[in-house]
C-alpha positions in Angstrom: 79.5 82.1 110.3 82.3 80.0 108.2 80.3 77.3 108.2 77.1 78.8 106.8 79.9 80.2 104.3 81.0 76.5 103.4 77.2 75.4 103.4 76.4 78.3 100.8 79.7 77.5 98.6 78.6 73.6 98.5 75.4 74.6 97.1 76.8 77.1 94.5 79.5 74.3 93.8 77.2 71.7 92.8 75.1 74.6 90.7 77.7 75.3 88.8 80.0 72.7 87.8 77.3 70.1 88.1 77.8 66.6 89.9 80.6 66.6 92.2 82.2 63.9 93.9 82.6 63.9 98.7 86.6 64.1 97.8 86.8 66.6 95.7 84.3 68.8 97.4 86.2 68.3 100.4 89.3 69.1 99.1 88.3 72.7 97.6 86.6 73.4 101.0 89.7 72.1 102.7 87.6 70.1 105.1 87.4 66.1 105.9 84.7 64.1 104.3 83.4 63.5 106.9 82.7 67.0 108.1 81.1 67.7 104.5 79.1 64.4 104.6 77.4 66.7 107.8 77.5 69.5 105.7 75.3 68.4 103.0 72.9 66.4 105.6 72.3 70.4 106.7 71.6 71.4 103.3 69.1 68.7 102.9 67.5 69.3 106.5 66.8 72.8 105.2 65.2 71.8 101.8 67.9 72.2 99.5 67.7 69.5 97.1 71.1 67.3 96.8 71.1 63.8 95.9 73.8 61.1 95.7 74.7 58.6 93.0 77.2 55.4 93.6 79.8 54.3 91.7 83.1 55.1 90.3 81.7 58.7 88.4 78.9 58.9 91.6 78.9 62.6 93.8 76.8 64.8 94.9 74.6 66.4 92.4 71.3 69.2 92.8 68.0 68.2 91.4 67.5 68.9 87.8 66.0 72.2 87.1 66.5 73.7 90.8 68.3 77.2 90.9 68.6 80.9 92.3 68.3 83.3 89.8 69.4 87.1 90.0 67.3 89.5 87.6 68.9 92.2 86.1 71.8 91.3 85.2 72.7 91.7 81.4 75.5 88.9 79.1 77.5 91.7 78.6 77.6 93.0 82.7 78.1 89.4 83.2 81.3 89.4 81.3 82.2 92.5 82.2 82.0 91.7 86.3 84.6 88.7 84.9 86.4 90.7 83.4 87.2 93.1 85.8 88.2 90.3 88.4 92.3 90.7 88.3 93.0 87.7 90.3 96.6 88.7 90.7 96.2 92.5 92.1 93.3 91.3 94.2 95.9 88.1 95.6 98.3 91.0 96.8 95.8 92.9 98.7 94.2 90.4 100.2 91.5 90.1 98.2 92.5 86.6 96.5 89.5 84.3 98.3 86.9 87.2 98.3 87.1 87.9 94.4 86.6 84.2 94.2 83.2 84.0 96.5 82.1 86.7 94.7 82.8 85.2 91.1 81.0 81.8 92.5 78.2 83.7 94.0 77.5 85.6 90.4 77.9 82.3 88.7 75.1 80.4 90.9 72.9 83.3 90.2 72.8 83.5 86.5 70.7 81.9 84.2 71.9 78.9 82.6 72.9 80.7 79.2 74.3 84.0 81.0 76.7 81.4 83.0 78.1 79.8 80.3 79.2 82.8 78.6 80.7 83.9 81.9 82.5 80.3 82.2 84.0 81.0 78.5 85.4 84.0 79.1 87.1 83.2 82.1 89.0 80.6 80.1 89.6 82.6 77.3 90.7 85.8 78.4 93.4 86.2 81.1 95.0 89.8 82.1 98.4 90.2 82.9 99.7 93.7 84.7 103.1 93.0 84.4 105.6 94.4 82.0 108.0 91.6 80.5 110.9 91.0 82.2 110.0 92.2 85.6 109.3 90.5 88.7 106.4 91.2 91.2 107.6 93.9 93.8 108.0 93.3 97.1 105.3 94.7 98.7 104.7 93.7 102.5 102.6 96.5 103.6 100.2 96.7 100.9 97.3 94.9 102.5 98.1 97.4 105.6 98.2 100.5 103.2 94.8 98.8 101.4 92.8 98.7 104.9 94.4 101.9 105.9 92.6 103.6 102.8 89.6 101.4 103.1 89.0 102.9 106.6 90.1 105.9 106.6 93.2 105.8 109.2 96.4 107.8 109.0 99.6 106.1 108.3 102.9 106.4 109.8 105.6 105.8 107.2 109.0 105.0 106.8 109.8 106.0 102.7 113.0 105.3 101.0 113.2 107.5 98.3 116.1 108.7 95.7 116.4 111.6 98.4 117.2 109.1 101.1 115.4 107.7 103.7 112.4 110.0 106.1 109.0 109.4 108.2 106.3 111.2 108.1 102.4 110.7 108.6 100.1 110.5 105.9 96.3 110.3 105.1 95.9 107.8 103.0 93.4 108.5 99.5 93.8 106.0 97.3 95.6 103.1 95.5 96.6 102.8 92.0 98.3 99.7 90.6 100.2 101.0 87.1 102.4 98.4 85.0 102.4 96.2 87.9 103.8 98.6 90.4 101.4 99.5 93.4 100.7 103.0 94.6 99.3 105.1 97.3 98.1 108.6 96.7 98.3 110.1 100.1 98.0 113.7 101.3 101.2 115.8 103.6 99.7 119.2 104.5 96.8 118.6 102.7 98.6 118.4 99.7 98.1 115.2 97.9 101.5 113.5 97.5 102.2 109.8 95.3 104.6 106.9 97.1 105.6 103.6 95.7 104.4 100.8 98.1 107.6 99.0 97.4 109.5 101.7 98.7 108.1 101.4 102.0 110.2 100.4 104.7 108.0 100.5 107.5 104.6 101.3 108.7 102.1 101.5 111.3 98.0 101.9 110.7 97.3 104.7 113.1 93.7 105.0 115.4 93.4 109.1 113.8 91.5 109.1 111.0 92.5 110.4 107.8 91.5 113.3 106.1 90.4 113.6 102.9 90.4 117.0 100.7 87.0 118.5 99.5 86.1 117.3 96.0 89.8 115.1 95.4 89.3 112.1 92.5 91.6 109.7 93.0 91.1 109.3 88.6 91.6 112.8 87.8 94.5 112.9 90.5 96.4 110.3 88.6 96.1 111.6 85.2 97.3 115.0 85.8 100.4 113.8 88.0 101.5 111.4 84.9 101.0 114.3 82.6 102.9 116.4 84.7 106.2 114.0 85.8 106.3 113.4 82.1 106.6 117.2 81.4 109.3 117.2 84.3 110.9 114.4 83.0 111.9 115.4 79.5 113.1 118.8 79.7 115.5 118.3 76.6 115.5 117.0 73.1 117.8 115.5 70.8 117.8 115.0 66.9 118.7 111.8 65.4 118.9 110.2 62.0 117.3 106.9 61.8 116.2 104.4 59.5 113.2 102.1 59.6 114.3 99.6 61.9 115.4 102.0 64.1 112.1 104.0 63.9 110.5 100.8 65.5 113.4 100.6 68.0 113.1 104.2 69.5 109.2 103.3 69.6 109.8 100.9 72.3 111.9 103.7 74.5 108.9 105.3 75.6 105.5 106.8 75.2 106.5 109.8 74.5 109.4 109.0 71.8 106.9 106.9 69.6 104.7 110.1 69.5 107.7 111.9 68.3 108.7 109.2 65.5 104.8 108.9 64.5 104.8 112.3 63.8 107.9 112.0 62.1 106.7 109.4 59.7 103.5 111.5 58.6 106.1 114.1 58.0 108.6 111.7 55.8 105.3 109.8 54.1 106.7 108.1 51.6 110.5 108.4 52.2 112.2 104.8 52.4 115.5 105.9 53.6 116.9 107.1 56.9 115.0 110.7 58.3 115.5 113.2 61.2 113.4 112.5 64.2 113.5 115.3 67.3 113.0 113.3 70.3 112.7 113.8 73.9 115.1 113.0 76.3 115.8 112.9 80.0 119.1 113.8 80.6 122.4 113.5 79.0 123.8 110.6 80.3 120.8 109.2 80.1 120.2 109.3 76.9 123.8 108.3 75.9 123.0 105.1 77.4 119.3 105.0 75.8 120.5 105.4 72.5 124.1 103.9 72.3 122.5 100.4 72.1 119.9 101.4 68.7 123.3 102.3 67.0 124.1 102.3 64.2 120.0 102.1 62.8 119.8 105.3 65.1 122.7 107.9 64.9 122.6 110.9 67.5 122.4 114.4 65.5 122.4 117.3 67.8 123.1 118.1 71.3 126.9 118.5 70.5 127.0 117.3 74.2 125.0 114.1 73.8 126.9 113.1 70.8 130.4 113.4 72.6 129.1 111.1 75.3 128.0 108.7 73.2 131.3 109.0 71.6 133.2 108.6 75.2 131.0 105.7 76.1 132.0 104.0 72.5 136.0 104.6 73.3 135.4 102.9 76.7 133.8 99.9 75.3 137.0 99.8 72.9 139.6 99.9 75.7 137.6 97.0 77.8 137.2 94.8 74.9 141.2 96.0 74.0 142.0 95.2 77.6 140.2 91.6 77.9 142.1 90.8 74.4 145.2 91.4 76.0 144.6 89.6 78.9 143.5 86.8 76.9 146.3 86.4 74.7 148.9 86.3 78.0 146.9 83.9 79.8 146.9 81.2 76.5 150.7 81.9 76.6 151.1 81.1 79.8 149.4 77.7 79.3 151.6 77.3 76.2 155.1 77.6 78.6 
């Protein structure tokens, strides 16, 4: 079976990047040239027509003319096949070599014109799931979680969460990757239940198989739980006074604060200077530490409560600084002496 594999990847190879010479085709297949000079003596046993050149630019190379064609296939489902190919997601699930066979195998088939456009937008267009300034997660038991909801097995977790630490069986219904974070929708008591595959401490892919509730999408599922954490999350709001700059700056805070500024600024159309903006906020503390940094292009209205702990957190930052001055001075006078 492999090496049919490597027999049908030498023949796409040479399809679609043209001549190629023993050494490098050995070195993608990770093979010895001599195994691949046996390799393409197979391929021309069995008809398919390779020829070799000498010389310094010499390789293998298919007859002129000679290729498989798949019908049906539109440019734009070309592209969009491309497109859809997320080499990093598909590297973490174990998917990396697979996506790449598959992408090969769709290039061999299309016609010459189809291909190219393919080609171009592979090197033009790359996506990117991760926010800025993060790392990938640590995620060892997402290729276990992946097969676990590919065949339908339960799971027995171990889950960290902000509760602490518990186990439990699940039945696995789906993954979602969001922002570069991994998830697996599972169901407890038939109730469908969200866990963050980097919270995971351990697992074990069970022989039961999993059930799955009558008439669950794993689309629809998602969209309602982010609508609904987001209503749980912000259960306050707070009024501030901001100017322009700091319009853009609370923007960034979240999804749901730049709705609140947009619909501020179609309220204040036309007004250059600073305007009230109601937005919504977590908790207290949370917010004080939110909003302390945006100071002073955003300045905290209303809670009464939000503004004294801003105003705490601003004394505290005074007696630090205060206190490393201090410190400061008596160690340069001790160098003095």
């Amino acid at each position: 079976i492999m090496r049919a594999s490597r027999l049908r990847t030498i023949q796409m190879l040479l399809e679609t990047r043209g001549r190629m010479s023993a050494q490098a085709l050995a070195s993608m297949l990770e093979v010895s040239v001599r195994t691949l000079y046996r390799d393409i003596d197979q391929l021309v046993a069995a008809g398919v027509p390779i020829y070799a050149e000498r010389g310094r630019t010499g390789g293998f190379q298919l007859m002129q003319g000679w290729a498989t064609r798949l019908t049906g296939f539109t440019t734009l489902e070309a592209q969009a096949v491309f497109l859809a190919g997320l080499a990093g997601p598909a590297a973490q699930l174990g998917l990396g070599p697979a996506v790449a066979d598959a992408q090969l195998k769709l290039l061999t088939a299309l016609p010459a014109p189809q291909r190219s456009n393919a080609q171009r937008l592979q090197s033009r267009f790359h996506l990117d799931t991760l926010d800025w300034y993060r790392e990938v997660e640590c995620t060892p038991y997402l290729a276990d979680v992946a097969t676990a909801v590919w065949e339908e097995r339960q799971l027995r977790i171990t889950y960290e969460s902000w509760r602490g630490m518990a186990r439990r069986t699940v039945h696995p219904l789906g993954l979602v990757l969001k922002a570069g974070t991994w998830y697996l929708v599972a169901s407890v008591d038939t109730k469908p239940r969200t866990y963050r595959i980097s919270n995971i401490r351990s697992l074990r892919v069970l022989d039961a198989p999993s059930e799955r509730p009558s008439r669950f999408e794993l689309a629809a599922y998602w969209t309602d739980a982010m609508r609904r954490f987001e209503q749980d999350l912000y259960r306050a709001k707070a009024t501030v006074l901001a100017t322009p700059a700091g319009l853009r700056e609370l923007s960034r805070l979240s999804a749901a604060v730049a709705h609140a500024v947009k619909d501020a600024r179609q309220l204040a159309l036309g007004h250059a200077g600073t305007i009230h903006v109601e937005i919504p906020i977590e908790t207290i503390a949370h917010a004080a530490k939110q909003l302390l940094p945006l100071a002073p292009e955003v300045v905290v209205v209303e809670p009464q409560a939000l503004v004294a702990a801003i105003d705490a957190h601003l004394q505290q930052i005074a007696r630090s600084y205060a206190a490393a001055r201090q410190r400061l001075q008596k160690t340069r006078s001790r160098r003095k002496t």
